[in-house]
N, C-alpha and C positions, 0 to 999 in steps of 0.2 A: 482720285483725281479724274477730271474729266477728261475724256477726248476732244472735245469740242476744241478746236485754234480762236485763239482770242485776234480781235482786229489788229491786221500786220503779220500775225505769225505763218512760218511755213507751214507747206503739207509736210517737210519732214521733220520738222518739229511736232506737229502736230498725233503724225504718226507713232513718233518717240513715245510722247505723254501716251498714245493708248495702249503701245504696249506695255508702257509701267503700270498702267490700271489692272487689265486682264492679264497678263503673262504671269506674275505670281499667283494671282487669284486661281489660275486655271493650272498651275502646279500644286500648289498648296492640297486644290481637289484630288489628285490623283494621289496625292503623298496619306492623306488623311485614308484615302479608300484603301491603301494598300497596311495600312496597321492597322482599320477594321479588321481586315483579314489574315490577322498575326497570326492570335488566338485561333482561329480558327484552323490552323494547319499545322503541321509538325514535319520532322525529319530535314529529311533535304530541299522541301519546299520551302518550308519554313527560313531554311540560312538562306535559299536565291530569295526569298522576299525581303530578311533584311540586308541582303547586299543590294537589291532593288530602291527598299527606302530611304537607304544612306546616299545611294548616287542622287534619287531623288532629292532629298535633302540638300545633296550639296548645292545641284542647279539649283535650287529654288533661291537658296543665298545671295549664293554668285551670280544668278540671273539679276535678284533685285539690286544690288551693291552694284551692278555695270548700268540697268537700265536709269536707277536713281539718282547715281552718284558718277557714273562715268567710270571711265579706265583705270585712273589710277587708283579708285577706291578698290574695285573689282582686282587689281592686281597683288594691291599690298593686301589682301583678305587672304588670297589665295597665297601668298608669300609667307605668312605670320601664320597663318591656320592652319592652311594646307601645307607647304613646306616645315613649318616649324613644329605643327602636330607630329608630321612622320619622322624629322629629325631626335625627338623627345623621345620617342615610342622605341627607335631605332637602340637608343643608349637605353632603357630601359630594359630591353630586351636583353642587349651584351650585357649590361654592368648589375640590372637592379635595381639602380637612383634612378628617377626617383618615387618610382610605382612599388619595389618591392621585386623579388625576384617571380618572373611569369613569362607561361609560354602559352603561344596562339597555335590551334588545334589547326586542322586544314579546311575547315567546312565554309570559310567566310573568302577562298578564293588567292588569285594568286599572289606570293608575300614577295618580297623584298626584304635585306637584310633580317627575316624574322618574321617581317610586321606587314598583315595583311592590307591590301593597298588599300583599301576600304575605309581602314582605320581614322586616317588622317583626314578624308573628306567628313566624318562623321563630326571631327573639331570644328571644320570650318561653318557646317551644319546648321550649328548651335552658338557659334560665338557672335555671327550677326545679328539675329533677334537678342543675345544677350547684352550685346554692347547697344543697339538702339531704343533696349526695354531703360537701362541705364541713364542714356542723352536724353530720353523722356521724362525721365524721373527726379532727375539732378543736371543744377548747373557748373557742380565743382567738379574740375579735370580729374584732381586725386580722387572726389569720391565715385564719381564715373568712372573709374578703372574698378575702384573695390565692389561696386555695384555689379560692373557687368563679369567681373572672376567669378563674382561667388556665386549668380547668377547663371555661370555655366557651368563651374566646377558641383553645385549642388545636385545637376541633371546628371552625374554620375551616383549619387545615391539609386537613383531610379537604373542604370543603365549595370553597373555589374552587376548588380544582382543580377539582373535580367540573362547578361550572357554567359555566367559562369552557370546558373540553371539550364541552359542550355550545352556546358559543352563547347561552348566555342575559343573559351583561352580558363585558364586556372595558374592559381602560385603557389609558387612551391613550399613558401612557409605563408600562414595565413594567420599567424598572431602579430599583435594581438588584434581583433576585430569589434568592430560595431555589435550591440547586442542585438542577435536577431540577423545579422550578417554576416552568419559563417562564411569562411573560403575567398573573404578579400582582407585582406591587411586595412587596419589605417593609414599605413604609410599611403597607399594607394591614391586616399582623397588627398591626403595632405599635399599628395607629387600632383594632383589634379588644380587643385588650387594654385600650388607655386606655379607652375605652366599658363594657366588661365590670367595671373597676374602679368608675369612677361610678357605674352600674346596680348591684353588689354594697355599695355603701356609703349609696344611697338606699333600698335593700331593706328592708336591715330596722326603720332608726326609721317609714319610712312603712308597715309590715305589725304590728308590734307584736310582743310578745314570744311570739304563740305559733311563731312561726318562728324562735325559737331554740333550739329540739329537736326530732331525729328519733324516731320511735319505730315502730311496726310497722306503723302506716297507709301510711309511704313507700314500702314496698316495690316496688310499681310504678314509683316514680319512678327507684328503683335498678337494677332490671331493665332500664328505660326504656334508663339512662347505661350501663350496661355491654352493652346490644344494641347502642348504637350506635355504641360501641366495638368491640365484637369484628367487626359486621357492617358497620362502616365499613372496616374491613382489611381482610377477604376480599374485599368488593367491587372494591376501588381495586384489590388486588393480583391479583385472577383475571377478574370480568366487565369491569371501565372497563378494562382494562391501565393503569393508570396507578399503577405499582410505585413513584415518588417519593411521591408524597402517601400510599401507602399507609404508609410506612417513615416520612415528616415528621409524619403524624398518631397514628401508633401510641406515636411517642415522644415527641409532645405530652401525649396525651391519658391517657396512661398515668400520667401525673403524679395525676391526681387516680382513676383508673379501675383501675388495680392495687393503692392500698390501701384502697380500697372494696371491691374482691373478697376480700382479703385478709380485712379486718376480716368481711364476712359470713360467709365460711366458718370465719372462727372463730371467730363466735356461735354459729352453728349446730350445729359443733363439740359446743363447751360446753356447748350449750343439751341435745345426744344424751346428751350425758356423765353431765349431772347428772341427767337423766331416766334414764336406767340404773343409778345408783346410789342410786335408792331404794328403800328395803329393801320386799320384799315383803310385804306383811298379812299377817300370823298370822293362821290362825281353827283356835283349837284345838276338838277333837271333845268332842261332848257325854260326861261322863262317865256 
C-alpha cells in the first residue's frame, strides 16, 4: 500500500497507511535475518536467538493485525492466541490433554505455571498469516477455519522436531509416533490441531468483520507464511539434518502454502497482463 494520502485525506491518516507498508516489511527483515543465523549457532546462543525470533514473530503479527485492522482485531489476536495458546499449554503441562504428557527444559527462559513465556507468543506468531493465508484462499467461514487450523497446526510438524532436537521440552511417553519422528507422540499434533481449530473459530466473532478480507496490506503476512515454509525445508532438510520433519512438514504445510503461492502468482500474473494491455495515449501532432 502506498503512503501517498489520496485528495482529502489526513497527514495522520496518511502516516497510518505508511506505517502499514514499511513496519512489517522492516520486521519481517530482521525476523528472516535472525533464522539465517539459527543454523549457524548452538548452545545458549542458539535458545536467546529463538526466544529472540519468537518475540520477533510475535510483534511482527500483532504489529500488522493493530496497524491493518485496528484495536480490536490486535486485541482479540492477542486474547485467543496469546491468552488461549498459554492457557492450553498450562493444562497440558498439569494434566497431559491434550499434547500428551511433557515437560519444558529451562533454556527457552522464564516459565509460568510450567510453560515458558515464550511459548504462547510463538501461537499467536503463526496463527495470523495462517488465518489470513485462509481469507485469501476461501470465501466459506467453515472452510476458513479448517484452512487456517490445519494451516497452523501443520507448522508443528516442522517445529517439534526441531525443539525436541534441541533439548528444549520432551515427553514422557512418546508412542505411538510419526515415522521418522521419534520423541513426539501423535497425540501432540492431534492436541495442536484441536486448539488451532478453537482458536480459528473464536477469531473472528471476537475481531469483527474487518478480518474477513485480505487485501494488499497482508502481503507481508503472506511472504511471512510462505518463508516459513520454503525456509522450514531447506533448514530441516540441509542444516538440522532432520530430513523426516523436513518431508512431514513440507506436506503438512503445503496444504494451505502451495495454493497461496499459487494464487499470488497469479494475481500478479494478471495484474502484468492487464497493465500491458492498455492501449497507449494517442497525442496526435499539432496540425
Amino acid at each position: 500500500m502506498s503512503a501517498r494520502s489520496e485528495p482529502g485525506s489526513s497527514p495522520a491518516v496518511a502516516n497510518r497507511d505508511g506505517a502499514v507498508g514499511r513496519l512489517p516489511w522492516a520486521l519481517l527483515a530482521v525476523l528472516v535475518l535472525a533464522q539465517i543465523c539459527y543454523p549457524l549457532t548452538g548452545g545458549a546462543t542458539r535458545a536467546g536467538l529463538t526466544v529472540a525470533t519468537v518475540v520477533l514473530g510475535w510483534l511482527l503479527s500483532v504489529g500488522h493485525a493493530l496497524l491493518s485492522r485496528g484495536p480490536r482485531t490486535a486485541l482479540a489476536l492477542v486474547a485467543v492466541a496469546t491468552g488461549g495458546g498459554f492457557a492450553i499449554e498450562a493444562l497440558g503441562v498439569a494434566t497431559g490433554f491434550p499434547f500428551g504428557s511433557y515437560d519444558y527444559s529451562g533454556e527457552l527462559g522464564p516459565k509460568l505455571a510450567g510453560v515458558p513465556l515464550i511459548i504462547p507468543l510463538a501461537w499467536t506468531w503463526m496463527a495470523w498469516p495462517a488465518w489470513l493465508t485462509a481469507v485469501r484462499l476461501t470465501g466459506s467461514r467453515p472452510g476458513r477455519v479448517a484452512l487456517a487450523a490445519v494451516g497452523l497446526a501443520a507448522w508443528d510438524l516442522f517445529l517439534d522436531p526441531q525443539m525436541v532436537a534441541e533439548g528444549y521440552w520432551r515427553w514422557r511417553d512418546a508412542t505411538p509416533a510419526l515415522p521418522g519422528l521419534p520423541g513426539i507422540p501423535v497425540s501432540n499434533y492431534l492436541g495442536w490441531l484441536l486448539f488451532a481449530v478453537l482458536l480459528m473459530t473464536a477469531l473472528r466473532p471476537l475481531a469483527g468483520p474487518a478480518v474477513d478480507r485480505a487485501d494488499g496490506r497482508d502481503a507481508p503476512m503472506f511472504a511471512l507464511y510462505l518463508w516459513t515454509y520454503a525456509s522450514s525445508v531447506l533448514a530441516h532438510a540441509v542444516f538440522l539434518r532432520l530430513p523426516a520433519s523436513a518431508l512431514w512438514g513440507a506436506a503438512g504445510m503445503a496444504v494451505a502454502a502451495v495454493p497461496l503461492a499459487v494464487t499470488l502468482l497469479r494475481a500478479r500474473r494478471d495484474g502484468a497482463g492487464r497493465g500491458a494491455a492498455q492501449p497507449t495515449p494517442r497525442v496526435d501532432a499539432p496540425a
